[in-house]
Structure formats: structure tokens, C-alpha cells
N, C-alpha and C positions, 0 to 999 in steps of 0.2 A: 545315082549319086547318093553318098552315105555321110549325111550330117549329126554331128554330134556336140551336143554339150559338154559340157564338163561343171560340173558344180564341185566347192569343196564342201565337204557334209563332215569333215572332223577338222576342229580346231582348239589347238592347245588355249589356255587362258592364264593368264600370268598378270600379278597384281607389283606395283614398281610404286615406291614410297615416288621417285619422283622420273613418271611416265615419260614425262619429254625429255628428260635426257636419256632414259633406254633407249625411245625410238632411233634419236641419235645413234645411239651406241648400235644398235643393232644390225643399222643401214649400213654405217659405214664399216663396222668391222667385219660383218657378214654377209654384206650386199643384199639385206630383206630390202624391200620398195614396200614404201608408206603410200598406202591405199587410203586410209582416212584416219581422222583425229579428230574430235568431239569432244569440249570442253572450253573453258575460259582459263587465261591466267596458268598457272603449273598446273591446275586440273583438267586429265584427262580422263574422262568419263566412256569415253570407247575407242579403241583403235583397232587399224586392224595391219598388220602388215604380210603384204604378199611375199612368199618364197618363188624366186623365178622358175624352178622345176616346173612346180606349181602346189596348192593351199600355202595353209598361212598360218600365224598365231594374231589372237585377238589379245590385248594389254589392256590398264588402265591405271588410277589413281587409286590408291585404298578405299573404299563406302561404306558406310556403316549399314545400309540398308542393301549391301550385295548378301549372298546366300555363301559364298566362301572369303565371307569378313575374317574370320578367325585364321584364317590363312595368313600367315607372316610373309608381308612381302621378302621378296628375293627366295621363295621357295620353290623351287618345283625342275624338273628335267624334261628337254625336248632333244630328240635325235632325228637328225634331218640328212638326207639323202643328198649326197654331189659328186660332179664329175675330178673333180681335181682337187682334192682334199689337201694337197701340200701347199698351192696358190692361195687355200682359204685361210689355211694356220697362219702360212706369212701374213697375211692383208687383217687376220684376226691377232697376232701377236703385235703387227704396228698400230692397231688402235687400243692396244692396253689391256686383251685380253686375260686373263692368268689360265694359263696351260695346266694341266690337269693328269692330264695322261698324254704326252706327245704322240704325234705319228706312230702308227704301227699298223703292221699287219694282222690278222685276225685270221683263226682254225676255220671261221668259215668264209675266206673270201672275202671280207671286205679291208678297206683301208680308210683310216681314221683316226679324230682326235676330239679329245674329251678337251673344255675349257669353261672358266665362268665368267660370267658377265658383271660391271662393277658393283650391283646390288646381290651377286652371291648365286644367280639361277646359273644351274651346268646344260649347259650348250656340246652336244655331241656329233657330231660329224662324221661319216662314212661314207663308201660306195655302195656299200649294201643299202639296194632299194625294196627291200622285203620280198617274200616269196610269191 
């Protein structure tokens, strides 16, 4: 018998002027599962939310003593791998999405859509699960 782990060893990092409402935003519009949250009050000091494929992105509140403080929240791009990209536009355009590049097909095979979330980070979607 052949046991195996599986660890995530890459995690995007995303900084959100106001954490607990992305968490929100992220679950429902994009079906992540909130694994953890660490903080008081609107501060959140660590999160992490799992992608059901599976890894994850870790989030939090702005810090003055993080190492990508100068980092202007709502900046940065994540493209993440799914099976039915038309069911996630819909479920991500009724939670408020703004679509970016709608569905489309791609020269290499995948199928996908570009959108941002209400703080401004692009949120990219495809079939394509890398090579």
C-alpha cells in the first residue's frame, strides 16, 4: 500500500485594507474554504484559505512590520485551476465580481476568465492545470 501526503509548499500572499470582508468575498464568490483567521476586531493578522482542488492563498490586514508593507493593498494576480469555469463566472458574477475578460477559449486549450475582486486583486480562472 502507497501512502502519500500532500503538503502545499506554494502560497500566493495577498494584503486587503479590509481582510474579513475579502475572506467573505472570496468564499462565496469563488467557493475558497476558510481554513483559519487570526486577529481581533477587522484585524486580520493571518489567514489562510483553501482552494478545493487543493493549496491555497494566505491574506491579511496591512502591517507596518510585514516585509511587503509597501505593497499597496488590492495588488497582485492569482490564476487558479477548475473544472467548470462557466458555473464559477456565474456564482463569481452574482457575488459582485467585475469580469475582466469573460469566458473564452485559449490557443492552448484551456477555458477561462479573468475578474477582480472588490479591493482591485485579478482573480484568473481556467482549465488549464499547468504542464
Amino acid at each position: 500500500m502507497t501512502t502519500s501526503t500532500h503538503t502545499t509548499c506554494v502560497w500566493p500572499t495577498l494584503v486587503y485594507r479590509d481582510a474579513r470582508a475579502a475572506i467573505r468575498f472570496l468564499v462565496d464568490a469563488f467557493g475558497f474554504e476558510e481554513r483559519a483567521a487570526y486577529g481581533e476586531g477587522d484585524r486580520v493578522d493571518h489567514a489562510e484559505l483553501g482552494w478545493p482542488k487543493g493549496g491555497g492563498i494566505m491574506l491579511g490586514s496591512p502591517r507596518e512590520d510585514s516585509v511587503i508593507s509597501d505593497l499597496p493593498p488590492g495588488t497582485g494576480s492569482v490564476y487558479l485551476a477548475v473544472d467548470d469555469p462557466d458555473a464559477l463566472h456565474e456564482r463569481a458574477v452574482a457575488a459582485g465580481a467585475t469580469i475582466v475578460r469573460g469566458l473564452r477559449d485559449e490557443d492552448y486549450g484551456s477555458r477561462g476568465f479573468t475578474c477582480r475582486d472588490p479591493e482591485g486583486v485579478f482573480w484568473s480562472f481556467g482549465t488549464y492545470a499547468g504542464a
